[in-house]
C-alpha angles and dihedrals in degrees: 000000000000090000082053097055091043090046091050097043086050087052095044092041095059101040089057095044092060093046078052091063127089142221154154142187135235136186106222082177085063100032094048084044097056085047113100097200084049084051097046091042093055084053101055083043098049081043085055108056093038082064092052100045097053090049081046092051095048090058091051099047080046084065097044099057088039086064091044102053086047093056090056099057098029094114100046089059136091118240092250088053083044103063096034090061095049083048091057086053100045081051096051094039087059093050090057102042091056091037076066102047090043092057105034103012130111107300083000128147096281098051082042095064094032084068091050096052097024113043103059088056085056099046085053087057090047099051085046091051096049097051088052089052097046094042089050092033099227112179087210141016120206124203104211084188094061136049102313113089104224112190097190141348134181110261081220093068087048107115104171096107089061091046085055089043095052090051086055091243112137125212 
């Protein structure tokens, strides 16, 4: 009888314990898009890496004509020629290949620059979004746009709009 009663008071403890807890959802997808530093942001960026690309894509079509040009007149050249000139690709080829990995790898220049446009819009979100949670005091705040499937949510518990309020952005 007495494991009963603990075991009960365990059970209805806990249950109780987690409908004690609270929580909301917000959509940062949502919230970054009605932004319009966020906006303005996402179109220097895009602007960016257009720019890039196109400097990226001249180097390769240099390349390209380079081996061309070398295929024409392959048999025509000494070995030595030969292999100066495929020298002279291979060179080129690995310009552009870390041109390329420079401007669009991993920690390269565009993700660079998308921290420094980027980032201080979502801090902003962040702090937002803590002093909701602490004012309200949510145990937890869920993001349906990330990582976290989320199959349904009240759109009561959405509090994306005050997030968007309490950056001064108006919908």
């Amino acid at each position: 009888m007495k494991r009963f009663l603990i075991t009960a008071v365990l059970v209805i403890g806990s249950v109780m314990g987690a409908l004690a807890q609270k929580y909301c959802v917000i959509d940062t997808k949502y919230i970054l898009e009605s932004i319009p530093d966020y906006k303005d942001a996402q179109k220097k960026l895009d602007a960016i890496a257009e720019q890039w690309q196109k400097e990226i894509d001249a180097k390769f079509q240099e390349v390209d004509r380079m081996y061309k040009s070398y295929q024409a007149e392959q048999v025509m050249l000494t070995d030595e020629l030969k292999r100066k000139r495929e020298d002279e690709i291979i060179a080129r080829e690995k310009d552009a290949k870390d041109l390329q990995k420079k401007r669009f790898g991993y920690e390269g220049d565009l993700f660079k620059k998308r921290e420094e446009l980027v980032k201080p819009i979502q801090d902003k979100i962040y702090n937002a979004v803590q002093k909701l949670a602490a004012a309200r005091m949510y145990d937890f705040v869920l993001d349906k746009s990330g990582g976290i499937t989320v199959i349904f949510s009240d759109p009561k518990l959405d509090k994306s709009e005050e997030i968007l309020k309490s950056l001064g952005v108006k919908k």
